[in-house]
N, C-alpha and C positions, 0 to 999 in steps of 0.2 A: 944625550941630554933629554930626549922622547922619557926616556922610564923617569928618569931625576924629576922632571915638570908633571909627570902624572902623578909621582909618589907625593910632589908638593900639592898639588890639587885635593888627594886625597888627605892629605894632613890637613887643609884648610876646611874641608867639612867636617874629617872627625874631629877638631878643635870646636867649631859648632855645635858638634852633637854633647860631645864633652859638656862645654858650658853651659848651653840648655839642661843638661840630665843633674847637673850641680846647682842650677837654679831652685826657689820653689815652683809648686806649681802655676801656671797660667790663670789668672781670675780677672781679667781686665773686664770692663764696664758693657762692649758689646759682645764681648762672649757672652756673658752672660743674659744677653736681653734678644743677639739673635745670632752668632756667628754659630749656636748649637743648632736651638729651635727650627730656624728657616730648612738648615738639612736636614732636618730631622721629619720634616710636614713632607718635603720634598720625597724626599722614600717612605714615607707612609703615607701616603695618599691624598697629598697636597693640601692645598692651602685653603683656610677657612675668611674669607671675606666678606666685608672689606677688614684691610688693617688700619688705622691711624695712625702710620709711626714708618718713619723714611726707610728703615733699614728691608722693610718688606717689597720695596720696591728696587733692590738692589738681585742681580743676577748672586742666588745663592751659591750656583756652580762652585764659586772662589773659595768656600766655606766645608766644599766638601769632603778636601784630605783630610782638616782638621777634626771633622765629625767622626768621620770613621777613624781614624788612629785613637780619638780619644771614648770614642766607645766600643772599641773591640781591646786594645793593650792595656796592659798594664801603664798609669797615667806616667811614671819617669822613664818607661821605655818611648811613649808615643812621644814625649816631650823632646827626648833625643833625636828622634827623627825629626821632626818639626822643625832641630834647627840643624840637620845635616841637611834639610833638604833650602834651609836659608843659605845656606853653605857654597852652594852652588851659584849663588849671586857672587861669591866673593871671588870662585872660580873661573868663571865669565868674566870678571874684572882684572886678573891677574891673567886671561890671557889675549883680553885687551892690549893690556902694558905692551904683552908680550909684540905687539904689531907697530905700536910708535916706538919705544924706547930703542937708543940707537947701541944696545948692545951684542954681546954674541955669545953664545954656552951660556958657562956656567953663570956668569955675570948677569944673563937676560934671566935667568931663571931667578936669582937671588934678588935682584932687584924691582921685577913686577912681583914677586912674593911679597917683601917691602911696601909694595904699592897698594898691594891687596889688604895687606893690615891698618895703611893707613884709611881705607873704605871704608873696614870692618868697624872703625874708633866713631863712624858718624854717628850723631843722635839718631835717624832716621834709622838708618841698619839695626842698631843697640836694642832702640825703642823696640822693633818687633822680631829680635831673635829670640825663639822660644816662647811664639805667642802664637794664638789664633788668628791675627790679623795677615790678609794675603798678599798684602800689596810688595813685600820681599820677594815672593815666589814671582808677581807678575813682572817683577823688576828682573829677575831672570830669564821669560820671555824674551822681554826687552833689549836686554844685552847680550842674549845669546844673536836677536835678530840682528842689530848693529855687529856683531863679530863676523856674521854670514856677510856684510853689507863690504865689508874690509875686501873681501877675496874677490868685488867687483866681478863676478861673473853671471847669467842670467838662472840657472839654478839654483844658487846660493841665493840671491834675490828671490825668490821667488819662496825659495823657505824661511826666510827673513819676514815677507811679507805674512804669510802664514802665521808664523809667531806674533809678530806686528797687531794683525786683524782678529788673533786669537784671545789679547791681552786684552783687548779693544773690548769685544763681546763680553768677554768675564767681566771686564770693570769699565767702566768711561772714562776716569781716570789716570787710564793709560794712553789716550788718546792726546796727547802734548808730547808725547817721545815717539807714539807713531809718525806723527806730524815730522818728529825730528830727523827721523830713518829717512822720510822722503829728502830733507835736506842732504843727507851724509851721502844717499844713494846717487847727489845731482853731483856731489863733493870730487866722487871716486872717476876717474879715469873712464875712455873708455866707449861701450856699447849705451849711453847713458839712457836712450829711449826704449831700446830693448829691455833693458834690465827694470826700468821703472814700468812697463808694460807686467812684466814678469811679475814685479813687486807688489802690484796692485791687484793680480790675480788671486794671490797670494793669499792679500789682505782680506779679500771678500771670502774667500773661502774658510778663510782663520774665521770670521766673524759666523758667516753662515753655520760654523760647527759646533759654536762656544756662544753668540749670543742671539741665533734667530730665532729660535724657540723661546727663547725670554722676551723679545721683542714681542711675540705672537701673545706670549701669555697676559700680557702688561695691557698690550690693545686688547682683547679680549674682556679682560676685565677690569678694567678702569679709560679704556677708548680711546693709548696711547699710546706707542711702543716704546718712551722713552718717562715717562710718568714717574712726577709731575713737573719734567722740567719741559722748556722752553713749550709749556704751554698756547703762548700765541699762537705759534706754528700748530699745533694737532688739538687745541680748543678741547681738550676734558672736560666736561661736564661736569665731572668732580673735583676740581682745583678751579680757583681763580684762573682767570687770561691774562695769565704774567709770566715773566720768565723767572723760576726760583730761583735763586743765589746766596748766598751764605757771605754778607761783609765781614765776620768775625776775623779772617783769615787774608793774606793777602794785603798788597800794598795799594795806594794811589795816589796819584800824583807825580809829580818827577822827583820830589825829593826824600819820598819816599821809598822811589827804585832805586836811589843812587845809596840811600844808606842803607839798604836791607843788609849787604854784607856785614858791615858793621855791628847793626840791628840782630843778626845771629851770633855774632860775637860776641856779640855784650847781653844775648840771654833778651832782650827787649821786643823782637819780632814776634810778630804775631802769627804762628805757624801751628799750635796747637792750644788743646784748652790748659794743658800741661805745660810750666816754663821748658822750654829749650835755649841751648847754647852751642855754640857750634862756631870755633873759631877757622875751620877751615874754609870757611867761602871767604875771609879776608886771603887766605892763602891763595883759593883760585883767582881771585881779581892779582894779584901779586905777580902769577903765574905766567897768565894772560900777558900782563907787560911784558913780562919776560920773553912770552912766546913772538907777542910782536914785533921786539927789535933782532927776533933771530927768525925770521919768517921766511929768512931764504934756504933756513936747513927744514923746512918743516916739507914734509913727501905729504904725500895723497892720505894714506891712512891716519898720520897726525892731523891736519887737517879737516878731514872726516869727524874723526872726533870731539875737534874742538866744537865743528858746526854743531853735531849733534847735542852736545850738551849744552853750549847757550844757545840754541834756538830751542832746546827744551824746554830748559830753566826759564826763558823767557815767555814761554806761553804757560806753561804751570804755575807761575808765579801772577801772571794776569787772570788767570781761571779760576783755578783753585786754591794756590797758596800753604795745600795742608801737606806738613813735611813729608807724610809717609807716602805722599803721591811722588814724590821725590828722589826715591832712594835711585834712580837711575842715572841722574846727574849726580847726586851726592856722591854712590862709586865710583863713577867718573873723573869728578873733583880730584880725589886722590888720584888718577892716573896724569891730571893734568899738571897736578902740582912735583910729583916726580922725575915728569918730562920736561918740566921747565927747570929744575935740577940737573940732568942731561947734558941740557944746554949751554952748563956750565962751570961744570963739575966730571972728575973721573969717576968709571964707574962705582970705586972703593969710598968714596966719597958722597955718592949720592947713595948709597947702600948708608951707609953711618948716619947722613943728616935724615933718611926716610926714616928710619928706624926712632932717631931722637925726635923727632917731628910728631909719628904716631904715639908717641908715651907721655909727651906735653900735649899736646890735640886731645889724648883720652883722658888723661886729667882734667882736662877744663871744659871737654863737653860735660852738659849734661842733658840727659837725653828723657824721655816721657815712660819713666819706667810706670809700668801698670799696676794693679794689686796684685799680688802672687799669695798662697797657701802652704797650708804643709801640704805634702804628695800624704795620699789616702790609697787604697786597696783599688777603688775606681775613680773615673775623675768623676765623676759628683756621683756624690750619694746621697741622698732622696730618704729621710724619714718614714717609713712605710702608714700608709692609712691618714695621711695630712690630706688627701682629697675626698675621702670619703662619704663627705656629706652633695659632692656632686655626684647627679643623679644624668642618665640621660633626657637628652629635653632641653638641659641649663645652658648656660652658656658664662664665658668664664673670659670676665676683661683682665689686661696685664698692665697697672699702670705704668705708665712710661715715666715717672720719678724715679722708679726703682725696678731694677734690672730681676728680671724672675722667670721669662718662659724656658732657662733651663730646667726648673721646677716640673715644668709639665709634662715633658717628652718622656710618653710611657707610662704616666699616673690617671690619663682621666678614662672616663668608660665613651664605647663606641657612642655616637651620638652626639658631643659635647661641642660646641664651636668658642674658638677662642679668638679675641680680638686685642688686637696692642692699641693703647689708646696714648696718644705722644701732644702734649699744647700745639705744639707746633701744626696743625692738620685738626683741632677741633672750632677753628674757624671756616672750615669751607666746607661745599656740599656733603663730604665722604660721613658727617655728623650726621644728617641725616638718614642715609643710607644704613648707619648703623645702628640709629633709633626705630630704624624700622623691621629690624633682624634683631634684635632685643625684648620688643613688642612680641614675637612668637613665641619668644624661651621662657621656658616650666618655671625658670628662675633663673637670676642673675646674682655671679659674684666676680670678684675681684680678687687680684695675688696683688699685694699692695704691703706698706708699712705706715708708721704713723705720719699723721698729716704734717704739710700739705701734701694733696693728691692733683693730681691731674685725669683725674676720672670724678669728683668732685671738687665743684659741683656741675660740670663739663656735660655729664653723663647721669647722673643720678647723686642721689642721698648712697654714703657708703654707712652702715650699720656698724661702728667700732665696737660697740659695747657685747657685739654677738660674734666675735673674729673667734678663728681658730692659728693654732701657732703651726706653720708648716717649716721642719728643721733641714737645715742640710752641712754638706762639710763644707760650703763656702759662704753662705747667707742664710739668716733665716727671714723669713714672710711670714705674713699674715693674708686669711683666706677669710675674707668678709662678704655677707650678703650685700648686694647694692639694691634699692627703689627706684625705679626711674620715675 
């Protein structure tokens, strides 16, 4: 059964890369404004400050496979990769199953494969297979450190924590499933002080590798290592002293927690700026009952599971709320909703309803699909000589209305500084700071489109009647003098 469950493993990414390479290309909203740009400064010799605009304050790291696959390969080769290596989330989920589901051979293989597809159907997963967004990849991380967390031993802990504290540093947003690993690691049988000892070594070390150099960079140059959140605590100077948070997202209240399952169901939650739907969280609340009245066959590793994914679900949904932070309960979901099928059903039986479960689930989600393109020779192609009226000296805002420092990676001349200017951050001090590193440039412009702007009148008078048209194979711009 070892070759049968590896040959299935690999079937489940090349389906991945498959459908990725059959897609168009990737042209979603923050690729284009920074999941290119930020790697792009990051290897050519960093970052020009300050920026106006959230995504600059995000550990680029996470952005970096996708830089380099899409600017060294051919753009529907790099796109195939991108989602074999999304692929690998569903693989970690399928051999999840493989540790609660109470089957044997061939049946355990057939049936977390089952399980894995019904993952693959989530909006969450969907949304970013075959896209530049990382939070799949980190969702891998995640699940691989939960699978280490199953074998309750203190090595395996201790690579667990690793991955844990590795996800952590890349993103914050992983940090509600790390939180969760410590639950599942108190769950498992056992050495439990040991191995949480272990785990947390782990963790600081994952962190220390992947995000403390971004922590140094952030304090360094804006006097925060987490900047511009929880402000009170580290008092920037350039943010107000408040704690940022984003209400658009997420629930409150009690009646609002109790109907979010629901609330995903019926497409009405508030979880992206794109409608989503997603009838499978009515399926885990379903499940959960299930599990409950059969709690005397549930072992350690079930168990484990379940903790971790609603004691995830539940601080992600208090924190942050945005589905793609998600997707590591969402593959879970499916593993929980097949196990409560187990508990009920033969296994020829729970192989038939997984399978009809995922092809009604994927019907009816629908999920925040992004802009895509036709695939080109490269992934962006850049009209040649649309910068050429910048000189060194200028310097060169990027409104934050409209998505464009893929535009500039590789077009300006040595010398040029560029700043993303976002509403959001032209109320606090960082405006200043950048009016005064404006004041030294030869000249000022803008990569913008027609109004409104958000660099006018914020920043200056933008000069529409003197723009130049800058082309490309996914947008075109306009390249305007600005007067401050």
């Amino acid at each position: 059964m070892r070759r049968a469950s590896f040959l299935v493993d690999f079937g489940l990414i090349a389906t991945c890369a498959l459908i990725a390479a059959l897609l168009e290309q990737d042209a979603n909203w923050d690729q284009l404004q920074y999941h290119f740009w930020y790697p792009w400064q990051l290897l050519h010799g960093g970052f020009t400050d300050p920026d106006l605009y959230g995504g600059r304050f995000q550990n680029p790291l996470p952005q970096v496979p996708f830089f380099l696959l899409a600017d060294s390969l051919n753009p529907q080769v790099a796109q195939a990769l991108l989602g074999a290596m999304a692929g690998v989330a569903a693989v970690l989920t399928r051999r999840i199953a493989m540790r609660v589901l109470p089957f044997d051979g061939g049946w355990q293989v057939a049936v977390s494969t089952g399980a894995a597809v019904l993952a693959m159907v989530g909006a969450g997963f969907r949304s970013e297979l075959a896209t530049s967004y990382s939070d799949v990849l980190l969702a891998s991380l995640l699940l691989g450190g939960l699978l280490l967390i199953l074998r309750a031993q203190p090595w395996p802990s201790f690579t667990a924590g690793l991955l844990a504290g590795a996800a952590v540093g890349l993103k914050y947003t992983s940090a509600p499933f790390a939180m969760a690993a410590v639950v599942a690691l108190l769950v498992m049988p056992g050495t439990r002080v040991k191995r949480l000892v272990w785990w947390f070594g782990g963790a600081m070390i994952g962190w220390l590798v992947t995000g403390a150099a971004w922590a140094l960079n952030l304090w360094r140059t804006y006097d925060s290592p987490v900047f511009p959140f929880w402000n009170t605590v580290f008092g920037s100077p350039w943010f107000p002293g408040e704690n940022l948070t984003d209400d658009r997202y997420g629930v409150s209240g009690l009646g609002q927690w109790l109907q979010w399952p629901w609330a995903m169901a019926t497409g009405s939650a508030r979880v992206l700026d794109l409608p989503v739907r997603d009838p499978r969280w009515l399926l885990l609340v379903a499940a959960v009952v299930v599990l409950a009245f059969c709690f005397r066959r549930i072992d350690s590793a079930g168990a484990a599971v379940l903790a971790y994914t609603l004691s995830g679900l539940v601080v992600w949904l208090a924190v942050f709320g945005v589905i793609r932070y998600a997707i590591p309960a969402e593959m879970l979901a499916a593993v929980i909703v097949v196990w409560a099928l187990s508990m009920l059903l033969g296994a020829r039986a729970v192989l038939a309803s997984t399978l009809v479960v995922a092809v009604v689930a994927g019907l009816l989600t629908v999920s925040a699909a992004g802009r895509r393109v036709p695939f080109g020779d490269q992934w962006f192609q850049v009209e040649p000589n649309g910068f050429e009226a910048v000189q060194p000296g200028d310097a060169v805002l990027v409104d934050g209305q409209y998505p464009s420092t893929f535009l500039l990676a590789g077009q300006l001349p040595d010398g040029v500084e560029v700043h993303v200017v976002q509403k959001d951050f032209t109320g606090t001090p960082l405006l200043g700071w950048l009016m005064g590193e404006l004041e030294q440039a030869r000249r000022v412009w803008v990569v913008t489109d027609a109004p409104p702007s958000q660099v006018d009148p914020a920043v200056g008078t933008i000069l529409y009647d003197e723009c130049t048209r800058i082309r490309s194979n996914v947008v075109n711009r306009r390249l305007c003098p600005v007067t401050l």
